[in-house]
FIKOLZA-1660 file (N, C-alpha, C; in steps of 0.1 Angstrom, whole numbers, plus 5000, padded with zeros to 4 digits):
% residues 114
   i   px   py   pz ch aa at
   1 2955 5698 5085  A  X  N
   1 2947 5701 5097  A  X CA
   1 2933 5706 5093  A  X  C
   2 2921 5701 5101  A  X  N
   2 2908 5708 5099  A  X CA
   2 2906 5718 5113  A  X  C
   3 2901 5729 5108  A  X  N
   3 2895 5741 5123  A  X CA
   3 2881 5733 5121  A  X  C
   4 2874 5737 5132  A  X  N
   4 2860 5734 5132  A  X CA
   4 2857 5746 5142  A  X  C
   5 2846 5751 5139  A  X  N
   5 2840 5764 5148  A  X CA
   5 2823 5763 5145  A  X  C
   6 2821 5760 5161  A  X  N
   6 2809 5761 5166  A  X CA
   6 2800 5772 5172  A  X  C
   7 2788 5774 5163  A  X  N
   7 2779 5785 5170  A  X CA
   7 2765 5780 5168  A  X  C
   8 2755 5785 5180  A  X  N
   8 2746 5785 5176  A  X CA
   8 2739 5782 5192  A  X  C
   9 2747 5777 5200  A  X  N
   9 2741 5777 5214  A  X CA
   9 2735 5783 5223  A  X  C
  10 2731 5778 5233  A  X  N
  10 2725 5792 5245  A  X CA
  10 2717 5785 5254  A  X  C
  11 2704 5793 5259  A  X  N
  11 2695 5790 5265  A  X CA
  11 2685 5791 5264  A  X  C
  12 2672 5778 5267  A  X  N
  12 2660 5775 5259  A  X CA
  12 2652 5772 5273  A  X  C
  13 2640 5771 5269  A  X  N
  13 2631 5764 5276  A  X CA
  13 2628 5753 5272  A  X  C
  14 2623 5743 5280  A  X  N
  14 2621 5730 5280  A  X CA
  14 2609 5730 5266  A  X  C
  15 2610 5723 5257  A  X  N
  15 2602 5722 5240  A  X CA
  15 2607 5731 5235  A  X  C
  16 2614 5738 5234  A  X  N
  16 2621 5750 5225  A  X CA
  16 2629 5745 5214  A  X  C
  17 2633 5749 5209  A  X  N
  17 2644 5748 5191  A  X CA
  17 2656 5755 5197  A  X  C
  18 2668 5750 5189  A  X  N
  18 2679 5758 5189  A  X CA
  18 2687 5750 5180  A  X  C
  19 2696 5758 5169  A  X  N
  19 2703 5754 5158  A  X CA
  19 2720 5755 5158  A  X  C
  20 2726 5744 5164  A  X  N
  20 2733 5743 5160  A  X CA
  20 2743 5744 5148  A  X  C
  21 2754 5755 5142  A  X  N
  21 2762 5754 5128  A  X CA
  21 2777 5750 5133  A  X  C
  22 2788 5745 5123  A  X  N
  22 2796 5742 5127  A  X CA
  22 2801 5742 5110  A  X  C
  23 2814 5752 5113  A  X  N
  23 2823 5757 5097  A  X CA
  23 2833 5750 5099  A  X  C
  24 2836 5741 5090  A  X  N
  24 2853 5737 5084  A  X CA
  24 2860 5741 5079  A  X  C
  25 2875 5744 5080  A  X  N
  25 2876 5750 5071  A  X CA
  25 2897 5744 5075  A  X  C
  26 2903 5747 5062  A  X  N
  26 2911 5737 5062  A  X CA
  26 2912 5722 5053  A  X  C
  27 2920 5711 5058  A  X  N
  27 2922 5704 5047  A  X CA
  27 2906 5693 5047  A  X  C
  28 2900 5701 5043  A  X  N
  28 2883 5693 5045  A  X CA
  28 2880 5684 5035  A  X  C
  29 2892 5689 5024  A  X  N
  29 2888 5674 5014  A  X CA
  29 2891 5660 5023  A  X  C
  30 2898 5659 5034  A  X  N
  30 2902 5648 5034  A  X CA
  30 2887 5642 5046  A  X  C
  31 2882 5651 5049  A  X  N
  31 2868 5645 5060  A  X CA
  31 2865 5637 5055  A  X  C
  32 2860 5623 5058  A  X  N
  32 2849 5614 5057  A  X CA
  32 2841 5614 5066  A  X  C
  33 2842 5618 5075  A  X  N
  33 2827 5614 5093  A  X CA
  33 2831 5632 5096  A  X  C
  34 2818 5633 5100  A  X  N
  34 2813 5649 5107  A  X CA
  34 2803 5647 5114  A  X  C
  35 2796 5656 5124  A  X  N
  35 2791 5654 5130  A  X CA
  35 2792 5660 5142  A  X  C
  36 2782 5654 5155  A  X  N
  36 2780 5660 5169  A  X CA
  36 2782 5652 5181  A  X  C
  37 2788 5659 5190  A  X  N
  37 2789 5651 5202  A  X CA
  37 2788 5656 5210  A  X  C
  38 2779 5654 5227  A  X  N
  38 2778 5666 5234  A  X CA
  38 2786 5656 5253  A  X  C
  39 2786 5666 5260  A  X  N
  39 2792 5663 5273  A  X CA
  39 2785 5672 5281  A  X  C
  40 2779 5665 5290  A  X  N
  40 2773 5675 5304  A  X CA
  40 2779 5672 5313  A  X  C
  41 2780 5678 5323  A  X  N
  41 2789 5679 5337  A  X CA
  41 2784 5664 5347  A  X  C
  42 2797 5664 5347  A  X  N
  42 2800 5645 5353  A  X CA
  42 2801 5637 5346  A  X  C
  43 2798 5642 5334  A  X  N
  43 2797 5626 5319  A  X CA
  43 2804 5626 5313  A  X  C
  44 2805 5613 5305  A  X  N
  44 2813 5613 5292  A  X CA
  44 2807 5619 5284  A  X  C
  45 2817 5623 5269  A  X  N
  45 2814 5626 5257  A  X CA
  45 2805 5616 5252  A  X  C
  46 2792 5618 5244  A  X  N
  46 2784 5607 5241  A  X CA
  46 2784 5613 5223  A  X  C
  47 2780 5605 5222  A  X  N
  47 2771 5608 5202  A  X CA
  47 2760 5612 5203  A  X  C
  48 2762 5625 5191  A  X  N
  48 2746 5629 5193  A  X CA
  48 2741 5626 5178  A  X  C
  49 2752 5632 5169  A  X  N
  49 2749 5625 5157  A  X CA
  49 2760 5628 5143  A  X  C
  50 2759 5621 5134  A  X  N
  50 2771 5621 5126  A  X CA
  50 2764 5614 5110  A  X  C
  51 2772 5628 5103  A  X  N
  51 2774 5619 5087  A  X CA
  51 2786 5609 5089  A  X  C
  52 2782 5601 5082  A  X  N
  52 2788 5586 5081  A  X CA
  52 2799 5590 5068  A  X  C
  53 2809 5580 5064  A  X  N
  53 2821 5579 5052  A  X CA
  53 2808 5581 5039  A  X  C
  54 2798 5571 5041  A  X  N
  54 2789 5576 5028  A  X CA
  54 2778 5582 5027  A  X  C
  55 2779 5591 5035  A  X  N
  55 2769 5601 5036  A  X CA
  55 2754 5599 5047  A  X  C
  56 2753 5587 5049  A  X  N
  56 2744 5582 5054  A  X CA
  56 2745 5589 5069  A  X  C
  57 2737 5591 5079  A  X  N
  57 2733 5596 5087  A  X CA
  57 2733 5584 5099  A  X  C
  58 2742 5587 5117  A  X  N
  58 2734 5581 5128  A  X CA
  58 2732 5590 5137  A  X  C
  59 2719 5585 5146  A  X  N
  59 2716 5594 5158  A  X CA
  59 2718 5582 5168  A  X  C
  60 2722 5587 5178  A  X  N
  60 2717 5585 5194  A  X CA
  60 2703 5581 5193  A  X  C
  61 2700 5572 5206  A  X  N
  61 2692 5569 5205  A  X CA
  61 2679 5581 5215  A  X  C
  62 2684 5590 5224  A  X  N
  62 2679 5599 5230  A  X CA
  62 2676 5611 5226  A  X  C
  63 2678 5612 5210  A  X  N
  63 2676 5622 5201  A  X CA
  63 2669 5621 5189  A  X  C
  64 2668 5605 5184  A  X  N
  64 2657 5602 5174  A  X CA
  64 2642 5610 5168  A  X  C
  65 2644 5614 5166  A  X  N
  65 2628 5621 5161  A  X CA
  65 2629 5633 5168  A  X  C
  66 2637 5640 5174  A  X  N
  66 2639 5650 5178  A  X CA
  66 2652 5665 5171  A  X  C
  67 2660 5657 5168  A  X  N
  67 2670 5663 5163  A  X CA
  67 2674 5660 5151  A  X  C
  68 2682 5667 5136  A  X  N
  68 2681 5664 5125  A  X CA
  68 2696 5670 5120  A  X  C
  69 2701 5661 5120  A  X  N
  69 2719 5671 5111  A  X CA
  69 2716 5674 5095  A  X  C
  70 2720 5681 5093  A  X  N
  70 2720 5686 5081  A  X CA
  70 2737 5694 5075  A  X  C
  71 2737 5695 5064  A  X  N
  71 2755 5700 5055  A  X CA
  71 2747 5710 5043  A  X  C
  72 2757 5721 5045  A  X  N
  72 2760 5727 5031  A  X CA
  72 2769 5723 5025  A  X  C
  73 2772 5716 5017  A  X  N
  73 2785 5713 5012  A  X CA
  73 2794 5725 5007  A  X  C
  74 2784 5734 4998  A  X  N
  74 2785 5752 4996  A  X CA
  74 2797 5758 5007  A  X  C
  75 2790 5755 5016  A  X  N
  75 2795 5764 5027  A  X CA
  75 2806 5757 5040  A  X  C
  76 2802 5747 5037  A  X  N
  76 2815 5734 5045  A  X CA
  76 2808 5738 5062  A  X  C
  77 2796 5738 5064  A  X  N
  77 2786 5738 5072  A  X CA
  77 2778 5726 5074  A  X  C
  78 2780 5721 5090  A  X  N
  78 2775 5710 5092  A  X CA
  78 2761 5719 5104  A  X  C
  79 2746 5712 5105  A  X  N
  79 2738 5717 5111  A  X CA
  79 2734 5709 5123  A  X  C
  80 2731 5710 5134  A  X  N
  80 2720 5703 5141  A  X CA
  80 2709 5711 5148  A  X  C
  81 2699 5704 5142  A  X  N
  81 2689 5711 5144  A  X CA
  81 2683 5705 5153  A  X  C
  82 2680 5714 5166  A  X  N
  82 2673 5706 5179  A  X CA
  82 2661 5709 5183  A  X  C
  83 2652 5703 5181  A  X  N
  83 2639 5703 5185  A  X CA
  83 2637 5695 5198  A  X  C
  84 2620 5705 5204  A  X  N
  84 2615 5696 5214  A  X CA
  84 2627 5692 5226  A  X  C
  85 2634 5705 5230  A  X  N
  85 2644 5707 5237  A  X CA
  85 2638 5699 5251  A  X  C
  86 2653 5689 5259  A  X  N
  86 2646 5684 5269  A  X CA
  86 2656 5691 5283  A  X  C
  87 2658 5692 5294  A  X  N
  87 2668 5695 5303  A  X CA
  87 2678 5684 5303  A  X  C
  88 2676 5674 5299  A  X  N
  88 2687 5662 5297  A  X CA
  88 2696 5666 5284  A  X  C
  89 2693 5671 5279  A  X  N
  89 2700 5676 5267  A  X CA
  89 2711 5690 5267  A  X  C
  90 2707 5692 5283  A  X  N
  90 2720 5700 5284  A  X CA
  90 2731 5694 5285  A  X  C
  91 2740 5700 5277  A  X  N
  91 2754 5696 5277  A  X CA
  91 2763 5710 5263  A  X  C
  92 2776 5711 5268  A  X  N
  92 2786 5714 5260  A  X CA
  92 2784 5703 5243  A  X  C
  93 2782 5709 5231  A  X  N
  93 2782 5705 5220  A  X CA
  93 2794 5708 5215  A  X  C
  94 2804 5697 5212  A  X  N
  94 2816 5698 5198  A  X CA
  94 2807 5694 5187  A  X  C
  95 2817 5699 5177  A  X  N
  95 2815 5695 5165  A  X CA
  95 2828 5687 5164  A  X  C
  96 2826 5674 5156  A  X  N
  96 2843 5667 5153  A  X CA
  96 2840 5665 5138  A  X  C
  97 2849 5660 5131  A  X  N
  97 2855 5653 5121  A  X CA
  97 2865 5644 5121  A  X  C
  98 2864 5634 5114  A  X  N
  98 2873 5624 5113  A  X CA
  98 2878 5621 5094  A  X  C
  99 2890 5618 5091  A  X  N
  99 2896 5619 5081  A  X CA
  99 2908 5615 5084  A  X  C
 100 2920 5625 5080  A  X  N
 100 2933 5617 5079  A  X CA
 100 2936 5618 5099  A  X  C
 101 2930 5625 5102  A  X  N
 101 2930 5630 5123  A  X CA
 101 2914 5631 5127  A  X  C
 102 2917 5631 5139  A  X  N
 102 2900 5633 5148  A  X CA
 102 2902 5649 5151  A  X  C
 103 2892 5654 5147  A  X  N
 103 2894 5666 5151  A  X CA
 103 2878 5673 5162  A  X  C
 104 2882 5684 5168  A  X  N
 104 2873 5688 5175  A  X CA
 104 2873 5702 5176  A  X  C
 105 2861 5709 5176  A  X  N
 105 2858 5725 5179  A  X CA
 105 2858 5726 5191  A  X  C
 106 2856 5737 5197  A  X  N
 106 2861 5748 5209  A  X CA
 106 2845 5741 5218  A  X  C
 107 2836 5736 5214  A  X  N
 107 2819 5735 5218  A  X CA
 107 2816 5746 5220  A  X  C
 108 2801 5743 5218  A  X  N
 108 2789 5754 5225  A  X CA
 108 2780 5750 5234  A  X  C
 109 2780 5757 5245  A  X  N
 109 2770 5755 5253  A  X CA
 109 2755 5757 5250  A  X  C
 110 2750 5743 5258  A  X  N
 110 2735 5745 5251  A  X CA
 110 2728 5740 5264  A  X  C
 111 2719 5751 5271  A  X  N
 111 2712 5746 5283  A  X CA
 111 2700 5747 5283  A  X  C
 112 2693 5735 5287  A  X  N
 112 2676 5737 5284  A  X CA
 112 2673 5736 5303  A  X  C
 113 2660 5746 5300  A  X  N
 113 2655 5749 5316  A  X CA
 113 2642 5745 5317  A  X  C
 114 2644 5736 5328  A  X  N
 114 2626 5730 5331  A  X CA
 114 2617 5742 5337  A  X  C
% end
């Protein structure tokens, strides 16, 4: 089993920053996919973004040039770093993993205000 625990959320103003962290911990050798996914009220879960089986990086396309994942491998710390905060970008953020199960954190709330 992997835990995943999310912090880093809250409330911003519209162009603001805010950094998403997300700790694994558990059987994390077996991860190959990590990553973000967020849900706002009425919606589906969408992709926000994710390390791939080889390391390689995807985003969404409504986050491109805006947002950047980043890992400590050190610290079994996965990042999203959100710039250029928009109000559409509110939504509840999981963190998941995928390996030998799909796994999912508790989310963090992240609300931007026009």
């Amino acid at each position: 089993q992997v835990q995943l625990v999310e912090s880093g959320g809250g409330l911003v103003q519209a162009g603001g920053s805010l950094r998403l962290s997300c700790v694994a911990s558990g059987s994390i050798n077996r991860i190959n996919t990590m990553g973000w996914y967020r849900q706002a009220p009425g919606k589906q879960r969408e992709l926000v973004a994710l390390f791939g089986p080889g390391g390689g990086t995807n985003y969404a396309d409504p986050v491109k040039g805006r947002f950047t994942i980043s890992r400590d491998n050190a610290k079994n710390t996965v990042y999203l770093q959100m710039n250029s905060l928009k109000p559409e970008d509110t939504a509840v953020y999981y963190c998941t993993s995928q390996g030998l199960g799909r796994y999912w954190g508790q989310g963090t709330q992240v609300t931007v205000s026009s």
